[in-house]
BASEVEX-705159 format. One record per residue: z negated, x negated, y negated of N, C-alpha, C in turn. Coordinates in steps of 0.02 Angstrom, whole numbers, plus 50000, padded with zeros to 5 digits. Atoms other than C-alpha are relative to their C-alpha. Layout:
<atoms>
ZXYZXYZXY
...
</atoms>
This chain:
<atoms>
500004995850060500005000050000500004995649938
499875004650064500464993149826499174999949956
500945000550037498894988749705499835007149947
500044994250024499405005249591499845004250035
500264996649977499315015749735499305001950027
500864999949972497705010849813499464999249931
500434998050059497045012149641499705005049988
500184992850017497445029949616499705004650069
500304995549911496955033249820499115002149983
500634999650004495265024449793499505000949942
500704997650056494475025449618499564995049989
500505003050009493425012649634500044994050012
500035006249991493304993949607499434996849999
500525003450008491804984849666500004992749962
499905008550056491454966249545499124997150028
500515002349978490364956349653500004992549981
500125005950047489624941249537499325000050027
500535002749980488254931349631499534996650023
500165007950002487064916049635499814998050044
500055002249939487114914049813500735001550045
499214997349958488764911249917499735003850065
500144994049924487964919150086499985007649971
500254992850046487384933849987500555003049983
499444999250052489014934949883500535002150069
499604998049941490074934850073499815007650038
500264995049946488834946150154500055006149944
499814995850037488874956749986500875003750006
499534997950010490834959450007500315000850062
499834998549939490844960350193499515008150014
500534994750005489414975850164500585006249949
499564994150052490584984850033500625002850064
499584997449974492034984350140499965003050087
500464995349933490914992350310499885006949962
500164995950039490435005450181500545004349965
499284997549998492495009250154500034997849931
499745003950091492465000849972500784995250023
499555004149981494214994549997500274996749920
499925003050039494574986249831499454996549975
500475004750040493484970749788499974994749984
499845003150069493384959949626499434995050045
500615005850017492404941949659500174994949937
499705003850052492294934549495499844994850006
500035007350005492454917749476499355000149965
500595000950033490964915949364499425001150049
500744999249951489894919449525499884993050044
500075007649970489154904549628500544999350056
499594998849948490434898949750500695005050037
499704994249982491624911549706500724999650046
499365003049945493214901949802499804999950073
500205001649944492284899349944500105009050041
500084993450012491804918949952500725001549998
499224999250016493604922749919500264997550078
499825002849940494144911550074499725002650060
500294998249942492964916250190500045009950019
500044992350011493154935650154500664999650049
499345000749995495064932250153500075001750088
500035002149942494834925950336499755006550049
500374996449977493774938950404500425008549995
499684994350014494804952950321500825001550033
499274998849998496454950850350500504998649956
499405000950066498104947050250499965009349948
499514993650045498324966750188499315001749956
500634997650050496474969950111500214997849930
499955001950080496304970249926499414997549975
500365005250021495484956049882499924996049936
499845002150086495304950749691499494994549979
500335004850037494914937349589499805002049931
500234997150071493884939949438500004995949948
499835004250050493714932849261500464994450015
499495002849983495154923449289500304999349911
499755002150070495584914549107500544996849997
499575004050014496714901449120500624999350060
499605000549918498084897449254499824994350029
500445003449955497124885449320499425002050029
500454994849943495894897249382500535005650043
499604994649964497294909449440500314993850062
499815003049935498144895549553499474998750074
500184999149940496644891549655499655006650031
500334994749963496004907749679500445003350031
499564999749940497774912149751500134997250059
499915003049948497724899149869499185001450048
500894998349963495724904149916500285007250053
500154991349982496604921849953500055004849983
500104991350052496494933849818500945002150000
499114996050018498094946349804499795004249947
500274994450046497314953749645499714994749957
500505003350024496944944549503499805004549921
500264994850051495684953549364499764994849936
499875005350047495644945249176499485004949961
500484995050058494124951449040500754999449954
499614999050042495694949548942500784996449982
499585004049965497474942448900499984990549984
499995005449996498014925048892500334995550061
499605003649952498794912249019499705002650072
500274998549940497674919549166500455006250028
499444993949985498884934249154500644997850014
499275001949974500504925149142500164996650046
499975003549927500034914649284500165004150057
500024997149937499624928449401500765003849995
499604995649959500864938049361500864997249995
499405008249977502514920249378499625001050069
499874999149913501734922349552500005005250024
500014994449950501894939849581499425002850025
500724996349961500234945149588499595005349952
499864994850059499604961749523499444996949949
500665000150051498404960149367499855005849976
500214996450032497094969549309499714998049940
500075002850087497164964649112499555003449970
500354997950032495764965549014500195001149926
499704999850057496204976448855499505003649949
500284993850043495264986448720500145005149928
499874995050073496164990148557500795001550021
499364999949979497894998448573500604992850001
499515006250002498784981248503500044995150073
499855002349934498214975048667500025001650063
499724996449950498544988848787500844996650002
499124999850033500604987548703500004991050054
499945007249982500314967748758499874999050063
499885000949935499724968648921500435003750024
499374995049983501134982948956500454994550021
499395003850009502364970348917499914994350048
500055006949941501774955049008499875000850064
499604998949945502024963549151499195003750041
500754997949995499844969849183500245007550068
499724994149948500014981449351499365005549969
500454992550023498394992849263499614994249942
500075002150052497444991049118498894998750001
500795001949997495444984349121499765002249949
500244998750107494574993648950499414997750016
500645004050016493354981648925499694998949942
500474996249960491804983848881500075006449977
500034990849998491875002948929499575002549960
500474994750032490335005848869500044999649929
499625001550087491024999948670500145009349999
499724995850017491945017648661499745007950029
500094995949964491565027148793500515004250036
499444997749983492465040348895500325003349927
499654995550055492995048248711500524994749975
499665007449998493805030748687500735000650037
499415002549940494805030848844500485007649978
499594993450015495415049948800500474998849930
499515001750077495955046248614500324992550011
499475003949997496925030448692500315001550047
499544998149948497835039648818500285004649975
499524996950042498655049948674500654997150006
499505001850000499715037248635500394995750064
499895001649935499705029448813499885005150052
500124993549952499855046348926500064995250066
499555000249930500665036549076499744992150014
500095008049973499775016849095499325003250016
500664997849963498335016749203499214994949978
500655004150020496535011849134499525000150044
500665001649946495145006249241499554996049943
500594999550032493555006949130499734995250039
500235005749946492344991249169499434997549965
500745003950027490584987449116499465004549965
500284994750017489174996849109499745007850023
499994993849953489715010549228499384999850020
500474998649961488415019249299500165006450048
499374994549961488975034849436500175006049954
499874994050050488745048049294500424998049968
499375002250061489755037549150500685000250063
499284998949941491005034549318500305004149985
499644992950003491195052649335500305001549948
499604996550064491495056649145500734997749994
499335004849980492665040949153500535003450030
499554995849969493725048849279500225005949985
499854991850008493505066049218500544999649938
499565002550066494285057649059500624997649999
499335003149989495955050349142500204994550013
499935006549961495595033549210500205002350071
499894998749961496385031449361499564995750060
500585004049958494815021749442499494994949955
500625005050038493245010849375499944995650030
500235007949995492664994049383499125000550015
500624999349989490984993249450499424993750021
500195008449976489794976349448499235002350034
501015003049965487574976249458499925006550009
500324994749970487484995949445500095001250066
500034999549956488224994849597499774996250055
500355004649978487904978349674499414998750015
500605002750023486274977149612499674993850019
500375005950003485284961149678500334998150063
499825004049912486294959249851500514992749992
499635007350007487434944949784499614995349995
500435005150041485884934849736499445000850068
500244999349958485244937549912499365004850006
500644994649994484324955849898500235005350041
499984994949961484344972249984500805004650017
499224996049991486044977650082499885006150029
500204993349979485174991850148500095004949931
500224995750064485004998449959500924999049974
499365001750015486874991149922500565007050043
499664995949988487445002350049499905008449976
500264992250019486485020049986500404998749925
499504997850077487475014449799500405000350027
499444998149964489155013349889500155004550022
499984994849971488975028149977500035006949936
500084995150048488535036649814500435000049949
499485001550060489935028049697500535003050037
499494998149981491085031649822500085009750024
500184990750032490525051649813500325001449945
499664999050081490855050349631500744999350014
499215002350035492485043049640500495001450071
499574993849970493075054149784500635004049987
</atoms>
């Protein structure tokens, strides 16, 4: 399935950032037991290549596997070779034109229309409105006036209620990091990781 479709299937992007690589593996091997099939490891987490590789391995070639904060194209090259088929950017810049000279979808971080219009163009397979919680869902509605038809995925902040409004508002899926995560990347409770999963993925049903 292409990265638009399983966007608009699933709704929901887990962003697992966390200061333990066991934790951070067993965190994104726990999401995807739990049917979270799209998930973000951002680079900014400990070991996030490693995590990336070892997922990679375990998952399969077709999972959707993403690389996160991804700035420069020197972070986009090795986290393609770690694995990732998804790379996610707080915003644009060379981390975008890298991923997407190799063909790989991006989720561009944008927030004022001048840089919706810009990631459009540089080729952005959906659009990251970062930070969500800046505008809100009234935000994402009064910029889908003049953008009816590009797909926003809201990202920071979510919690399952803002989710819902989010969605109710015309995103075609959210970005979801610690409300959902909460302490299991940093080696805490996957028992509690799985009761949020179960409940984000309710919401975004």
């Amino acid at each position: 399935m292409e990265f638009g479709a399983a966007l608009r299937q699933e709704r929901l992007v887990a962003i697992v950032r966390g200061r333990d690589v066991e934790a951070s593996f067993h965190t994104v091997m726990t999401l995807v037991e739990e049917g979270v099939a799209l998930i973000e490891v951002s680079l900014s987490g400990a070991g996030a290549l490693e995590v990336i590789g070892r997922a990679r391995k375990e998952l399969g070639d077709e999972a959707w596997l993403g690389a996160g904060a991804v700035l420069t194209a020197e972070d986009a090259q090795p986290a393609a070779e770690a694995g990732a088929n998804l790379m996610v950017t707080p915003g644009l810049g060379a981390g975008v034109d890298e991923s997407v000279r190799q063909g790989l979808p991006v989720l561009a971080g944008v927030i004022t229309p001048t840089e919706v219009i810009a990631a459009d163009a540089a080729g952005a397979a959906a659009l990251k409105l970062f930070p969500g919680s800046i505008g809100g869902p009234a935000y994402l509605r009064a910029l889908r006036v003049p953008f009816p038809d590009l797909p926003f995925v809201p990202v920071g902040g979510l919690d399952s209620a803002s989710a819902a409004e989010f969605l109710s508002s015309g995103a075609v899926a959210v970005g979801v990091g610690a409300p959902l995560i909460g302490d299991a990347a940093d080696g805490g409770d996957l028992f509690a990781l799985r009761r949020r999963a179960a409940e984000f993925r309710a919401v975004c049903a």
